[in-house]
Structures are given as C-alpha cells and as structure tokens.
N, C-alpha and C positions, 0 to 999 in steps of 0.2 A: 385619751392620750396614748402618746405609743409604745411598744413593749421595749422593757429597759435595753435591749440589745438589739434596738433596732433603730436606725435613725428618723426622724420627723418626715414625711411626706408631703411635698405641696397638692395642692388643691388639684391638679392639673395630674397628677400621676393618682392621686384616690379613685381621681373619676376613672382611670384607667382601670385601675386594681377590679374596681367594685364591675365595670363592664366583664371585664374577663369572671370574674364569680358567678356574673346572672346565665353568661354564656358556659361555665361549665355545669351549672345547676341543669342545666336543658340539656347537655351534651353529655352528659356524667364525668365525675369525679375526675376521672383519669386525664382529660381532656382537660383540666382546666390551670395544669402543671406546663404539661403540652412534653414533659421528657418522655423519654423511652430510652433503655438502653441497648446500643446492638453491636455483640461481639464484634460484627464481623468475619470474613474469611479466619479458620482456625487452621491456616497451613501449617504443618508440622514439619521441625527442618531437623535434621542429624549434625550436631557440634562433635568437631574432633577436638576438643581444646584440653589441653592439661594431662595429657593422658587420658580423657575421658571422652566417653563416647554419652549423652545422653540425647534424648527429645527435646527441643524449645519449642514454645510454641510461639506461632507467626504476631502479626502486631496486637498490640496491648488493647483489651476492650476497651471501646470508645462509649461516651452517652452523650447521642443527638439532641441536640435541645431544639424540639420541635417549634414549629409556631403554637401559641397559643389559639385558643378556639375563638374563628370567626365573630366577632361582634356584629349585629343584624343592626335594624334602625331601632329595637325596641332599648336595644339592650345601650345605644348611645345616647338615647333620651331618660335611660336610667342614669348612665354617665352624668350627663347633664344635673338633671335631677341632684344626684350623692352632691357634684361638684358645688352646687348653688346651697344646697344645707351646710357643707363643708364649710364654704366661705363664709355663713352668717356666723354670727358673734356666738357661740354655746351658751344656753341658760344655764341657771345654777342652780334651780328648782323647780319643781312641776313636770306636766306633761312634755312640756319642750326638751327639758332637763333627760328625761328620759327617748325622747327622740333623738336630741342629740348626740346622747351616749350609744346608740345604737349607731346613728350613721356616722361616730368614731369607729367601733367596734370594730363594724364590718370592713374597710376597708384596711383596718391593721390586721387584723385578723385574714386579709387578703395577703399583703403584704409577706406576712409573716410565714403563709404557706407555701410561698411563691421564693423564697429568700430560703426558707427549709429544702424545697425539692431542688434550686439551686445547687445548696450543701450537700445534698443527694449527688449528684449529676458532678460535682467534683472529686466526692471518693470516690466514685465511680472509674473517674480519669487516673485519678493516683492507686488505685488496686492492683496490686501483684498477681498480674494471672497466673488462672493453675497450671501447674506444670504437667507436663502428659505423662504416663507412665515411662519408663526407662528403666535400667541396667546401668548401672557405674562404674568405668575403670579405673583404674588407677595404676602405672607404670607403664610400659613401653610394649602397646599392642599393636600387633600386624594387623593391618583389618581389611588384606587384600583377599583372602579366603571366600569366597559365599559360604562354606562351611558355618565359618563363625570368628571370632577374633582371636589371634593366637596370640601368647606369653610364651617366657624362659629365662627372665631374670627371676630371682627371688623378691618374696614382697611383691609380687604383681597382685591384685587384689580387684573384685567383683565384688559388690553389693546389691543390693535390691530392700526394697520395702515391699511386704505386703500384706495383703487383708485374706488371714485361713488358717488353718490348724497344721497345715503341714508343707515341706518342701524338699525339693529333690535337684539334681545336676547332672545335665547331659552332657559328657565330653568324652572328646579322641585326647588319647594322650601316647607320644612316641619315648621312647629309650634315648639317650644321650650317650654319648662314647667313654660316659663313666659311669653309667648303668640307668638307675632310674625302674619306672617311671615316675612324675611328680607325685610329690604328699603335698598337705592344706589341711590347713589350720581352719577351723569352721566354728562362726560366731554365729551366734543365735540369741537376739536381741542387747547385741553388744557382750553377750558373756560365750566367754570360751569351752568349746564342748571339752570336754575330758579325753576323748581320741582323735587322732590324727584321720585325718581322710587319705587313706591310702589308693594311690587309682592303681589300673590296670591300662598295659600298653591296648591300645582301641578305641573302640564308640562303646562307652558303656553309663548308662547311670547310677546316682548314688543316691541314696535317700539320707537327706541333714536332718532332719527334723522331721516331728508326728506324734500328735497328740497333744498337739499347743492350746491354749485356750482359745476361743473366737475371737479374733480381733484383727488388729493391727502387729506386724511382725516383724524384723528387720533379719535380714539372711548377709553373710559376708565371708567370703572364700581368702586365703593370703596362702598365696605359694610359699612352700620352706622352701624348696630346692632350689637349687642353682640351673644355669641354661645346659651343663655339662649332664644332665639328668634328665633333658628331656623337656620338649614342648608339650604344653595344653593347648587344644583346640576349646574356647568355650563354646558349648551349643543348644544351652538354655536352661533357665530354670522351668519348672514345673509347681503347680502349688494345691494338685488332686482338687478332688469335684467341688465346685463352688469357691474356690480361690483364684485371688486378682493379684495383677500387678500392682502397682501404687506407683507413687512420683519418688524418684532416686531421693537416698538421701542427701542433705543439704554437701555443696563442695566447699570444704576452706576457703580461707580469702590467702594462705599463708603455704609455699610449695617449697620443698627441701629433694637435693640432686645430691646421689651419694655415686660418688666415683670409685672403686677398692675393689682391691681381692676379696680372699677369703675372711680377711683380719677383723671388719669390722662389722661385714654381713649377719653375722650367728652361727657362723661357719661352725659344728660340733659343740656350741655354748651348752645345750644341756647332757654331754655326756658325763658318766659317771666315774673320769679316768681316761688319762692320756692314751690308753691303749687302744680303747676302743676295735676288739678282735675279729670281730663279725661285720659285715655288711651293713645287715640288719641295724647293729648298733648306731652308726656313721652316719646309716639316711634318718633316725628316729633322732638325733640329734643338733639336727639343724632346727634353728629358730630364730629367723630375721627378725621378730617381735621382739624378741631378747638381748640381740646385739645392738650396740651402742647408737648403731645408725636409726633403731627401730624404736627405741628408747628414747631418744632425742625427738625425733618428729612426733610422735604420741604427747610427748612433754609441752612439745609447745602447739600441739595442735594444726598440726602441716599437713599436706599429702606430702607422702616420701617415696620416689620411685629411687630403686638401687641399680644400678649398671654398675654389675660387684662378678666378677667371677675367679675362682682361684686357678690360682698356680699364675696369674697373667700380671709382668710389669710392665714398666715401661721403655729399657732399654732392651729385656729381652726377658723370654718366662721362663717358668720352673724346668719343663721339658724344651729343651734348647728345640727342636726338631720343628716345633710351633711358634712361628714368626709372626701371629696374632695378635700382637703387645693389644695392653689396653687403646693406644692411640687408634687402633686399628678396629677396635668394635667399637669404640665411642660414637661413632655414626649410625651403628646400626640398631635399628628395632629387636632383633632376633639378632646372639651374637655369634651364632653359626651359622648365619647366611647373609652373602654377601650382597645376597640381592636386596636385603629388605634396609633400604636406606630410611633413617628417622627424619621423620617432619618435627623437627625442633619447635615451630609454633605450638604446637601442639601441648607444650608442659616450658615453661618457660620462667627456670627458678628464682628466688630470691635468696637462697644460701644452696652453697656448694660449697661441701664438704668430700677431701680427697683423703685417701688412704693409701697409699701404694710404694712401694719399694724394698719391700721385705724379698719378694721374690727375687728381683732383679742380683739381690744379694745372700742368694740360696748357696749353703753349703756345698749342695750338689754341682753348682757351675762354678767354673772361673766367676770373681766379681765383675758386673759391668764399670765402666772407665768411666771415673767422674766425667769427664767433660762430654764424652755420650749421653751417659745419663740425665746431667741435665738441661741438655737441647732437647732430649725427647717428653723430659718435664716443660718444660717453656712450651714445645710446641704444641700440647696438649691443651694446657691453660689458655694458650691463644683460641685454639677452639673453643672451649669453654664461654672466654668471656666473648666472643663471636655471637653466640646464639644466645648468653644470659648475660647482656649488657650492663645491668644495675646491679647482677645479683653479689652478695658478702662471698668470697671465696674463701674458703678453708681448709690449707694445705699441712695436713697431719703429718708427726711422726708419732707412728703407732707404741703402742708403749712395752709389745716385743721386740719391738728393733734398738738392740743392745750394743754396744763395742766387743762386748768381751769373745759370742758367738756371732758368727763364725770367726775363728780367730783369724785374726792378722787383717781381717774384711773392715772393718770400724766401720758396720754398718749406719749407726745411728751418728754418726760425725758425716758420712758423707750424705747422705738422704737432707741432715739440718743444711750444708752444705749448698745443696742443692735446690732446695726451696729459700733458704736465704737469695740465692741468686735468681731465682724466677722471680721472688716477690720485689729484690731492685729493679730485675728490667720492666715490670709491671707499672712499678711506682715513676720511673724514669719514663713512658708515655704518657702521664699521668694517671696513673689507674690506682690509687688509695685505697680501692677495697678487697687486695688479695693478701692475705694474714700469713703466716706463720704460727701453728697452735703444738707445741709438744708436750705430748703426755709422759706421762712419771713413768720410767719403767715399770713394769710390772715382775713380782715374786714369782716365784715354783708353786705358790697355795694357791695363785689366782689362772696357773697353768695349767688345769686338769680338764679341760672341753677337748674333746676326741684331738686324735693325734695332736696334741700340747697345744691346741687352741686356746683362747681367752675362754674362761667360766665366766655365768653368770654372774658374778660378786665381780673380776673382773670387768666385765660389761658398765655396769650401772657406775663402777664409780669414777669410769672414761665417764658416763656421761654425764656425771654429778660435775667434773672438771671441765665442759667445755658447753654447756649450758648457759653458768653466767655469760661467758663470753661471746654467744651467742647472741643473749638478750641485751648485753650493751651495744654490741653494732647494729643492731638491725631494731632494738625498740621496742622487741617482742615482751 
C-alpha cells in the first residue's frame, strides 16, 4: 500500500517508477532523481535605493530538473514485469504474499523518492539567495566621487557586518563655514561606544573596535554634525588579518523624511546648560539619536534620513545675507552644493515629518510676512508630496515656538496659521494625508541643550506626543 502522504499509483506509472530505479541502480543514485541544481550567472548589480548603496545579486538560483536516466530494453521488460505483478490480485499469505509486498514496496518506495527530490528541487526555487557582501547607507549620499560616497546632513549613517576581532574607518573629512570637522557616534554590535569619534580635516583612519571575540560582528557609523561642519568622504572599512566583509545588515520595510532646522535634529540636546561657552562644548553636544527626529524613527523601527540644518527657514534664515531657505536645499544631496542634485527614487518615504519656522521668526530679523511665509510653506510641501506620493505628511509646530518671544512676533499663531493653510489647499486637491501636529510648549527646565536648545527630557517627551499619532495614520 502507499505511503499515507502520497497518493495511489496506477499500474501504468509503477511500471514507470520501478524502470527509472533499475536505471538508477546501474547509473548510481544520483541519476535516478535526474535534479541538479545550478546557480547560474552570479551577476552582481549596485542598488541606489533608499539611501542605500548595497550588492544584489543577479537571478534567484534555479534547479533544473533533469531528465531522468535512460531506460534500456532490460530495464522496460522489468517495467513490464513490476506492471504485470502490479496488476494481479495481491495474496494475503505465503510466499506470494511476500512477493507481492515487495513488488508494492518498491515502486512506492520509487514514488516516494521521486515526489521528495521534487520537494527538494522547489525549495530550491523558493530560496532567498545570499546576499553578497556590502556596506549600507543610510541618508542622502553623493556617490559621484571615485574617492568614495559623501555625507553632510546629520544622522547619515554606514553600517557593515562582519566576521573578525577588529575594525577601523578610512575617511577624508573637510571643515564647514561653521567649523567642524564631523564627529560619530560609533556602534559596536548595536551598543554604543562611550566616545565620540572625533575626525580630523583629511584622509585619515580611525580604529572602532579590537579585541572582539571571533565571530560575527556589526560595525555602524551616525553623523552628529550638521552639513555646516563639514563633509565626510567615506573610504572603507578595514577589518585586520583574516577579517571579512559579511552581507549588509537587513533594510527596514518602513522609511521616515525629516525636513527642520536645528529644533528637532539634536541640535545641542546633550549640553549641560544654555550657555554652552566653548566650542568644544557645542560640537560634543549634538546628538541626532537623541533628538525627537532620532527617537521616533528608532521607535518604530524606520530608516530616518534628516535634511535638518540650522539657522535655515523657509521664507528667509537666521543670517538674512543667506538666501538658501530650506526650499532651496531640499533638492540637494549635499546642502552646500548646488551641483549635487537628489535622485529622490532613491529614499522614497512613507512619513514626513516637517519642523521649520522658528527661524523665519528670529528675534534677530524683521518677522517674515504671513502671506510670504506661507507660499513658501505650500511650495515646499508641493515638492514633497511630488516625490513621496503616499507618504503621511507631518507639519510641526515645534514646542519653542511660543507667542509671547519674540514679542509682538506671535510666532506660534502665525506658523499654526500657516500650515492650517497649506494643509486646506492640500486637502482641496484631494490630498487627506498632510496633518497638522502641534506640540505643547515647552518650559525653561526643558530649555537647557546648548544655546537654549530642547534637552533630552525635552526630546523624548515630543516624541512620546506624536508617536501615537503616527501609528494611527500609518498602521505602524
């Protein structure tokens, strides 16, 4: 009889079964399957997608299911033969009894090999090939360099996996016209080192890690600084004698666009005091991980690329002299060069999340004129939803932007103002997915991150407040 997970056999496929067995008995084992599986071509292609630069590799291994082995004349009068016992009625005792049980046997027992290597021969088909080793980015890289790929937002981030005890980082890194050069934040199997990677303007390397245990290892680089401090060139990891690359680690299914200034970057989140007197102090105090933007995307598990830099709004910035408003880098990869236009395919989000107009309503300048202000908010968001069609839009007011400072300004009335009004004409094309989200103002206890920035305590409990509402539009 046949095995319980396999269906009956006529007479006419036995004979078949059992020919193919006598022919792999001669031909050996392997032959009598007839699969084999064969890669095929392992092209390797470079995806620019997401912000991310990794390896794919070319089409999915296949497994050829060969012809089975030749049946001769011997082996078709065996055929014969099984089919003609097949056919007679089975005894139910004696020697018959047991020939019959045999020439059952053998043909499920054929059957059954043949229906296994099958099974073989389709995970085969449905197997996730390996992915080739790679490097991972994450935010808005130039990669027109042969050098290597450049950054200058904050929160740009490099990862790698790999197999060795130790690892190190080759980069050019230049000065920005508010000093610099970049710091990083440097993770070593997901946990955070206790010092900042501070670079030097040049080509120079740094050693992250040594003296790890043998194995497997994850290495992860995140810019603190802003693009005002200066580009990195990245130009490789190293991983000393007998250390490998590995396959990048896995990319979210889930991507987060943060549009802001300084306000909700990390911009001085870990200083210890509005004054923050030193230099020193100012660039050891940035931490995009920290700020609300960096906090959120970790939360729910996103890649989060920032296009955040300060002093920049949108009807005009802090230093009136510089007509760069944010509309005006929003295009670009690098936000001090004009040449490096963003390939938008490239990272293509599902929430956008905006912050901006604290600036525009700097004590320092004349206020920008409502009705300025918010065309050059409209026009922005136009962009926006231009290149991220589906994604949740989230048009902040930050939770320093108050009425009372600067006075006479009623900064936080006209900004709500303003995005009230972009979110009707959004809604009036039809476009339901551009919010309005205002934060609770914030205290003097929650104002002590370098020059009266948000603190940490401030940070987290923006993000505690716009979380849920995150995860009710979007599902997450």
């Amino acid at each position: 009889m046949t095995s319980p997970n396999r269906r009956a056999l006529s007479p006419a496929l036995r004979a078949l079964f059992a020919a193919s067995l006598l022919a792999a008995s001669l031909g050996g084992a392997g032959a009598a399957c007839g699969i084999t599986t064969d890669p095929g071509p392992a092209d390797a292609a470079t995806r620019e997608t997401g912000g991310q630069e990794t390896s794919v590799p070319g089409p999915d291994a296949t497994a050829d299911v060969a012809p089975d082995a030749t049946t001769g004349p011997d082996a078709t009068a065996d055929a014969t033969t099984d089919a003609s016992v097949d056919a007679t009625p089975d005894a139910t005792t004696g020697p018959d009894a047991t020939a019959d049980a045999a020439a059952d046997a053998t043909p499920d027992a054929t059957a059954d090999a043949i229906a296994d290597a099958a099974d073989a021969a389709d995970a085969a088909d449905t197997a996730v090939p390996p992915v080739p080793p790679a490097v991972r980015f994450v935010g808005r890289w130039d990669t027109r360099s042969a050098q290597g790929p450049r950054a200058a937002y904050p929160a740009s981030r490099v990862m790698a996996r790999f197999e060795g005890t130790e690892v190190s980082v080759r980069m050019n890194n230049t000065t920005g016209f508010s000093g610099g050069p970049a710091r990083y934040d440097v993770l070593i199997d997901g946990v955070l080192e206790p010092t900042q990677l501070v670079t030097v303007t040049g080509v120079a390397s740094y050693p992250l890690a040594s003296g790890l245990a043998p194995g497997v290892h994850s290495v992860e680089l995140l810019k603190r600084t802003e693009g005002n401090l200066g580009v990195t060139t990245f130009m490789g990891f190293t991983f000393g004698a007998g250390g490998t690359l590995l396959s990048p680690p896995p990319t979210p299914d889930r991507r987060i666009e943060v549009i802001a200034d300084s306000t909700i970057d990390g911009y001085g989140v870990e200083g210890m005091g509005p004054s923050c007197p030193t230099t020193e102090q100012v660039l050891a105090s940035h931490s995009p991980r920290l700020g609300v933007a960096g906090l959120v995307g970790a939360d729910l598990g996103a890649d989060t690329i920032m296009v955040a830099y300060s002093g920049k709004g949108l009807y005009q910035n802090g230093y009136l002299p510089d007509t760069a408003t944010m509309g005006v880098l929003y295009p670009r990869t690098l936000p001090d060069d004009a040449t490096s236009a963003w390939d938008f395919t490239r990272f293509v989000p599902d929430v956008v999340i905006v912050s901006l107009g604290g600036t525009d309503y700097d004590a320092a300048n004349p206020p920008a004129p409502l009705a300025g202000f918010t065309a050059k908010y409209d026009e922005l968001i136009t962009k926006v939803r231009l290149h991220a069609p589906d994604a949740h839009i989230f048009l902040t007011i930050y939770a320093q932007l108050k009425d009372v400072y600067p006075a006479g300004y009623f900064t936080r009335r006209n900004v709500r103002a303003a995005i009230n009004t972009v979110v009707a004409n959004r809604a009036a094309l039809g476009d339901t997915k551009v919010y309005l989200h205002e934060w609770p103002e914030s205290v003097p206890s929650q104002e002590t991150g370098c020059q009266y920035h948000g603190n940490i305590a401030l940070h987290q409990s923006l993000a505690n407040h716009i979380l849920p509402v995150i995860r009710a539009k979007t599902g997450w």
